[in-house]
N, C-alpha and C positions, 0 to 999 in steps of 0.2 A: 770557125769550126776546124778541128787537129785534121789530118790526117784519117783515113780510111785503114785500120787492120790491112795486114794481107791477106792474102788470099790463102786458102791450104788447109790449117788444123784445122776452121771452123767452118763451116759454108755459111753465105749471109743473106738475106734476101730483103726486100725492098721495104721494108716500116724501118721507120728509125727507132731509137732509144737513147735514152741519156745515158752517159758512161763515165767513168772517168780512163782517162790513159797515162803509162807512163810514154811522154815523149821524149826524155834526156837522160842522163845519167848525173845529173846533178845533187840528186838527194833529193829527201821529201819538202822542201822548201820550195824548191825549182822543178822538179820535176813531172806534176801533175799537172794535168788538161783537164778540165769537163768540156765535152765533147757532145755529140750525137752522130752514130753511129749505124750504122745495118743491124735489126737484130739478129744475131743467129739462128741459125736451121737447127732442128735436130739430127745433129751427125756431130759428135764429139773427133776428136784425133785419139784420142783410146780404143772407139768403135767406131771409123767411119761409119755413114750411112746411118747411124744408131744414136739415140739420146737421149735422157730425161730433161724437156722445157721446161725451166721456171721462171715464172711471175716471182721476182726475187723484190720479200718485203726487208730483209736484211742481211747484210753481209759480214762476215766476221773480217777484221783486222787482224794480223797476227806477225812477227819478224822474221821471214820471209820478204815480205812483200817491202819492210824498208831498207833490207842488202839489197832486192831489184831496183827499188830507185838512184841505188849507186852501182851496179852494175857490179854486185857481189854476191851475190843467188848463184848457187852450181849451175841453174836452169837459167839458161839467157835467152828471150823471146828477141825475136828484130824487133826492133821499137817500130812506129809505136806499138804498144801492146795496151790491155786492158788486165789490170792485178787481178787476184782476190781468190781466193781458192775454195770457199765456202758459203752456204748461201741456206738461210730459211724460206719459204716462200709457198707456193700455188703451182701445184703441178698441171703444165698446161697439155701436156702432150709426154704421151711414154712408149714405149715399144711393146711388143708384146712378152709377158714373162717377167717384166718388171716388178719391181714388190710394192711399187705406186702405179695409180693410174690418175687420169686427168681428172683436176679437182681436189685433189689428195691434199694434205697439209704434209711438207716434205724439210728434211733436211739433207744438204745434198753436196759432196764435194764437186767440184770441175775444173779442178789442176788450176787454171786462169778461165776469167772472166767476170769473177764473181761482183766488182765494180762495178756495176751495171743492173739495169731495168730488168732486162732480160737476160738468164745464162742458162747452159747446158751441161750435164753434168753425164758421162756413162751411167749405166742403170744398176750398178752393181754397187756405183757408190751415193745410189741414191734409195735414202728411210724412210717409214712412215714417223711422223712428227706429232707424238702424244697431244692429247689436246690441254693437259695441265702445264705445257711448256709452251711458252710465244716463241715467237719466229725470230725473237734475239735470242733466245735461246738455243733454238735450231742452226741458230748459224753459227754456235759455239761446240757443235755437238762431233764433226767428226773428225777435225783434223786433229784437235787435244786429245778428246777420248780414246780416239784409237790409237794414237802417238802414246798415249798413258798405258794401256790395255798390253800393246805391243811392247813396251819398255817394261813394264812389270812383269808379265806371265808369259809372251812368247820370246823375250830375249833375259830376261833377268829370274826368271823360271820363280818366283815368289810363291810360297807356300804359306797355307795359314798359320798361323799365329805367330810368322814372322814379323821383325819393325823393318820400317820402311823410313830413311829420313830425305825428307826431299827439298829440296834448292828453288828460289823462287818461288816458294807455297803458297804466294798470294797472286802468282802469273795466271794466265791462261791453262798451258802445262802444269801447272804446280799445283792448280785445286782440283781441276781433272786427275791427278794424281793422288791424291790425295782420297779423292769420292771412289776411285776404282780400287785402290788397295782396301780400304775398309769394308767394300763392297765386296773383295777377295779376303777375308777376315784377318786381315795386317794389322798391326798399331803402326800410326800415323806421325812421324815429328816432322812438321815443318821449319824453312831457315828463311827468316825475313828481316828485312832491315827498317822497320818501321812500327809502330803501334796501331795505325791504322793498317799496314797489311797484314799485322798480327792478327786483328779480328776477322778479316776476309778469312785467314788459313783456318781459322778455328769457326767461322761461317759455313766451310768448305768439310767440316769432321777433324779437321786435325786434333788427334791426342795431347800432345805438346807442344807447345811453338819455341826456336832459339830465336836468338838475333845471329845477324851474321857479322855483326861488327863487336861482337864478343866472343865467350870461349863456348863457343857452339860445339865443337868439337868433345870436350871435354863434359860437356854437358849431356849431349845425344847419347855420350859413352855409360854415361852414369843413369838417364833415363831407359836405356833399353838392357841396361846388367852387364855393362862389357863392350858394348858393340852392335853395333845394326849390322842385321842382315843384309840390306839392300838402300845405294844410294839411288836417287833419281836425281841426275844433272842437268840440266838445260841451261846451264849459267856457263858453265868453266872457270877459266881465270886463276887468279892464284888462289880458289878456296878448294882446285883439286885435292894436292896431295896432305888439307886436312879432311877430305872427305876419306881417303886411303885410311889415313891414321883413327878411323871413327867407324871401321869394319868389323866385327867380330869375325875370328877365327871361318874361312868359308865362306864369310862377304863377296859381296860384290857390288861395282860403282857400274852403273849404267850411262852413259853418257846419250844426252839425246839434242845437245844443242851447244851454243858459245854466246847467249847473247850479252853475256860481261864482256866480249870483243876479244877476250885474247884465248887461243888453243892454247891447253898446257900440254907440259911434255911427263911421261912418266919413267922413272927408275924401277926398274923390275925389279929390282932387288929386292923393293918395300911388297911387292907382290908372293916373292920367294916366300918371305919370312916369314908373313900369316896366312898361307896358302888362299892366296884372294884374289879379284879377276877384277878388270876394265873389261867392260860387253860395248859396242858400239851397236845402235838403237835406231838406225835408219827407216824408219817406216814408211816415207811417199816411194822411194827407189825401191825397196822388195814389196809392195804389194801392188804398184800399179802395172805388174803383168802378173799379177795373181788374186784373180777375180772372187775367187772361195777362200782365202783366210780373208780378204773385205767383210765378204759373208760372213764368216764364221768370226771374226768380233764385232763385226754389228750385232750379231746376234747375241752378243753375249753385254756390250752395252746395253741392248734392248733389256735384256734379263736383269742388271744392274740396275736401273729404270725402274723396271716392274716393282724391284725389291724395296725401292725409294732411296737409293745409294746415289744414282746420278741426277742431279740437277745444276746444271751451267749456272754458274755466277756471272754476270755480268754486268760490267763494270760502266765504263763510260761511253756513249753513244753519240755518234755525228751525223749530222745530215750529210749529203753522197757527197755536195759540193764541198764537204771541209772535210774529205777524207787527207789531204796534205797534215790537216792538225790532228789528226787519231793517229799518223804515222809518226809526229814526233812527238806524241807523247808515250808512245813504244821505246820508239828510240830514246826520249832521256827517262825511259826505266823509270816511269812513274804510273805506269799502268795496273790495275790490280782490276781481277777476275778477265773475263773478256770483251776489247773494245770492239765495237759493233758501228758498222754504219747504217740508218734509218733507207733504205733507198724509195718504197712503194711505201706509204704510211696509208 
């Protein structure tokens, strides 16, 4: 058995649970434990004293969690630590005021722990989980969507009946992208490198689909009359500065991630020229001390929902113990919709 968590963010009390842990910084090869553990109390490190329990039936996967296993994540926990940042499951336990109670069908971020039987999530970042969506569903539901939500209308300010073209359109981000702009009345062109995650992007609403190992660029330009209103990036790399060039007049490239590995760098000048903007789209850092814009795009996912706009695609699923093989297959960029691990079947 690994190592015990420290003491501090979580409080733990005496049932154990199966978990997984990062104990090295080796990479997802080497760097996972299944373990057993303390389960956690309800008292998050966002709310001491405070927290929504869940009976977690599944946890989403997403990359984050394989920069922690090289010790590349902004957020560096002391090893060991337990990943995961999202979770569908059975609300076991809530606080009062919560918008779940015990019993509930819930989907629910909790920053870390979500590897595990049991996790704990603040109660602001915890949903009711529609009953026409499974709990692999649920566990796909708020880190994308609101990551999408927020990249589009609270930093990329999209209006209707703008185009949206978006990067990775068959990722996690990329078809939550994709459901939330159509769901905000946008046209949709996704950028994929495949035929099988071409049909995911167009599974997900997408309008048009490029390839990104052609003249996508030139393509997007001629699909949307000129120029897209709004890029959504979560890739980077060197397909930035033709996302630039694939702006209409007033454009703008949102940048919400690097998972092609390399940061680019930008010439303002290309900025000058078409009066067009880079927006940086950090969503775990501005909202987790701002507990009502949480609210206030849950609420408005919920509403997307209602409309039949959002539904998590999900892609390939692992059991807890071979969460090491859901992180490389993140990592070689073979993942389409959201990978999920099975944890309480």
């Amino acid at each position: 058995m690994g190592q015990l968590p420290p003491e501090g963010a979580i409080g733990y009390g005496p049932a154990l649970v199966k978990a997984v842990q990062i104990t090295n910084l080796e990479g997802p090869d080497k760097a996972l434990e299944v373990v057993d553990i303390p389960e956690p109390e309800a008292s998050h490190m966002l709310t001491p004293g405070s927290g929504v329990l869940v009976d977690v039936h599944a946890a989403g996967v997403s990359f984050p969690e394989v920069l922690q296993t090289r010790g590349e994540y902004q957020f560096k926990p002391e090893l060991p630590f337990v990943p995961g940042s999202e979770v569908g499951g059975i609300v076991r336990s809530a606080p009062e005021g919560a918008a779940v109670k015990e019993g509930d069908r819930v989907a629910a971020f909790c920053f870390l722990g979500a590897f595990a039987e049991v996790a704990v999530a603040p109660e602001y970042f915890a949903f009711p989980l529609p009953d026409d969506l499974d709990f692999a569903q649920g566990a796909a539901l708020v880190l994308n969507y609101h990551t999408a939500y927020f990249s589009l209308k609270l930093r990329g300010r999209l209006e209707e009946g703008e185009t949206v073209l978006v990067h990775g359109a068959a990722g996690g981000v990329g078809t939550a992208a994709i459901q939330v702009a159509k769901g905000l009345g946008a046209r949709a062109i996704g950028v994929v490198s495949s035929d099988e995650k071409e049909q995911v992007a167009r599974d997900a609403g997408a309008d048009e689909v490029v390839r990104s190992d052609g003249a996508w660029k030139d393509e997007a330009k001629e699909l949307s009359g000129g120029g897209v209103d709004l890029v959504i990036d979560p890739v980077g790399g060197d397909r930035f500065t033709d996302s630039l060039r694939s702006l209409a007049e007033g454009g703008r490239v949102v940048v919400v991630g690097f998972t092609g590995g390399s940061i680019p760098e930008v010439r303002v000048n290309r900025l000058l020229l078409n009066n067009t903007e880079v927006i940086g789209a950090g969503w775990g850092a501005y909202v987790m001390s701002k507990p009502d814009v949480t609210r206030q795009i849950g609420a408005e996912i919920a509403r997307l929902m209602e409309a039949g706009f959002v539904k998590p695609i999900v892609g390939a699923r692992f059991p807890l113990d071979q969460a090491a093989e859901a992180l490389k297959l993140i990592d070689g960029r073979g993942a389409t919709g959201k990978v999920v691990l099975d944890v309480i079947r």
